[in-house]
C-alpha positions in Angstrom: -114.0 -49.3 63.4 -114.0 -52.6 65.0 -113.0 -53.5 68.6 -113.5 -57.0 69.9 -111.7 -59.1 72.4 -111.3 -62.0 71.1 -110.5 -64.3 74.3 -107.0 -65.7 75.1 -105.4 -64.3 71.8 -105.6 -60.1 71.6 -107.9 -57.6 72.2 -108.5 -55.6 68.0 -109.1 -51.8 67.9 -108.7 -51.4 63.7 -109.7 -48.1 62.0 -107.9 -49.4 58.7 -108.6 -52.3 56.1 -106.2 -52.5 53.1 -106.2 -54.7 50.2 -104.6 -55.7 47.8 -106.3 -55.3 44.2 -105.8 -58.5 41.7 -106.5 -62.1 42.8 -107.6 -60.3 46.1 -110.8 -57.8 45.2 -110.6 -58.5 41.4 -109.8 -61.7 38.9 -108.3 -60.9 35.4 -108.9 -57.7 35.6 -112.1 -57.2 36.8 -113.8 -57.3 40.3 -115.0 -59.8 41.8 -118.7 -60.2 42.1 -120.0 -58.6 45.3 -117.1 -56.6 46.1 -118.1 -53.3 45.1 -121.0 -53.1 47.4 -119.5 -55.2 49.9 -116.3 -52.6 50.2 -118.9 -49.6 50.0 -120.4 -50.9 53.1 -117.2 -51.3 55.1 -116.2 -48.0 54.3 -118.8 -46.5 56.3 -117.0 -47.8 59.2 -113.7 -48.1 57.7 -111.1 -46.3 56.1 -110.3 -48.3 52.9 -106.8 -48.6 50.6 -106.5 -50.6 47.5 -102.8 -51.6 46.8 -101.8 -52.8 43.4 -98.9 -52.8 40.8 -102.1 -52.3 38.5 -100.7 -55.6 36.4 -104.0 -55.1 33.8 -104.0 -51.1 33.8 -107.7 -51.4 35.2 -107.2 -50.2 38.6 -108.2 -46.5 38.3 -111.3 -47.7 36.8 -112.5 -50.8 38.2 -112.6 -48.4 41.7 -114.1 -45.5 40.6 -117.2 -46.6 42.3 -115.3 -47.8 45.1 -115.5 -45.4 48.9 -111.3 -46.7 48.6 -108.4 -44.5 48.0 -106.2 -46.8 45.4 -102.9 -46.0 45.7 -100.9 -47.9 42.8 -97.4 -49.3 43.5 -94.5 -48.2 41.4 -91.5 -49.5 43.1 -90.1 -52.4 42.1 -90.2 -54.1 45.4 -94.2 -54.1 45.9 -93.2 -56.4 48.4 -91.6 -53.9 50.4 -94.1 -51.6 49.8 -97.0 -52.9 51.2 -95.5 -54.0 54.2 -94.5 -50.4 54.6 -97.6 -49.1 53.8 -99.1 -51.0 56.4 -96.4 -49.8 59.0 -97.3 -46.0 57.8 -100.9 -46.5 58.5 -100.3 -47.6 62.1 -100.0 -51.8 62.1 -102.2 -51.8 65.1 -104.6 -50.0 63.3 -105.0 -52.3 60.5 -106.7 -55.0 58.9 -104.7 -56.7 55.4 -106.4 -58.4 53.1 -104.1 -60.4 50.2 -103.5 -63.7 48.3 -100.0 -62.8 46.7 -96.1 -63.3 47.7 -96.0 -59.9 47.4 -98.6 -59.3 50.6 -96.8 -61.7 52.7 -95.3 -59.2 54.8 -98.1 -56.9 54.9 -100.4 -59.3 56.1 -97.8 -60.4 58.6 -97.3 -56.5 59.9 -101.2 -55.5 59.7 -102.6 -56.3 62.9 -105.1 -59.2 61.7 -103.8 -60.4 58.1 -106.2 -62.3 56.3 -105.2 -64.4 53.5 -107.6 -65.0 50.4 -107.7 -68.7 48.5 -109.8 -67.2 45.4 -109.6 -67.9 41.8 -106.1 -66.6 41.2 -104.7 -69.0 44.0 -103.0 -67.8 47.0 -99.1 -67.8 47.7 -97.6 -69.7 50.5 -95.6 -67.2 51.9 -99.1 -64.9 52.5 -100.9 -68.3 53.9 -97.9 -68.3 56.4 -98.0 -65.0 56.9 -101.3 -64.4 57.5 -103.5 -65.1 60.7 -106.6 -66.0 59.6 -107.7 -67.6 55.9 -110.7 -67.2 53.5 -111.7 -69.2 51.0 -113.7 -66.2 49.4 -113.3 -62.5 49.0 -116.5 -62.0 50.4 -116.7 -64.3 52.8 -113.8 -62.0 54.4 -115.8 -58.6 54.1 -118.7 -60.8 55.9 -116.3 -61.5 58.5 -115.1 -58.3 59.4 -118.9 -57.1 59.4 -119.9 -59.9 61.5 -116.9 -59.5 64.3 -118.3 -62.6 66.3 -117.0 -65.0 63.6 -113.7 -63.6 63.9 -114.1 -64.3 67.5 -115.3 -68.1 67.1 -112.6 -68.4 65.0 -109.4 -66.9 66.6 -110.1 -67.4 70.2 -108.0 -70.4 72.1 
């Protein structure tokens, strides 16, 4: 769980991280170097969700060592999905981690949404639509473990 205020923007009590599987967590396929352990370790304080249309039919896999529940997305409007998802779990609850058009609207609902810039490229709709940006999948998991960058960096 993580509860910060960060000063003269909003005060976070999250419970809830989801993200979002390729060109988030994972590049052609596979994960990205680091993730696995750095996911394990949020999940002690965390719950975790992986979403993903499972575009290289590696998902059930790739998170078998993973403390995540995946859930794969069948409907054809993942968009809508997501963004649901996120409403399910409680938006104030959660934190949304993605890099795709399809994420835009989650990481706009999720209470923080934070949008990646890794070796897939990131979509301009999630950059708009999210509220804080990483160049680096791991750079965000060491951001939500080290809640005093978050507040350096979203405070006014």
């Amino acid at each position: 769980m993580l509860n910060i205020n960060i000063p003269g923007c909003k005060n976070f009590n999250v419970e809830k991280i989801v993200f979002d599987l390729n060109g988030t967590i994972a590049c052609d396929g596979e994960l990205i170097e680091g993730v696995k352990e750095g996911i394990n370790s949020l999940a002690e304080d965390f719950e975790i969700y992986i979403l993903t249309a499972d575009t290289f039919g590696t998902a059930e896999q790739l998170l078998q060592e993973l403390k995540a529940e995946l859930v794969v997305v069948n409907d054809c409007d993942c968009s809508k999905f997501k963004a649901d998802f996120v409403e399910k779990l409680g938006r104030k609850k959660v934190i949304a981690v993605g890099n795709g058009n399809n994420d835009a609207q989650m990481l706009k609902n999720a209470e923080l949404g934070i949008a990646v810039i890794g070796p897939e490229g990131t979509a301009k709709r999630a950059l708009l639509g999210a509220e804080l940006i990483s160049r680096d999948i791991n750079d965000v998991i060491e951001i939500i473990s080290n809640p005093d960058r978050l507040k350096a960096t979203l405070r006014k």
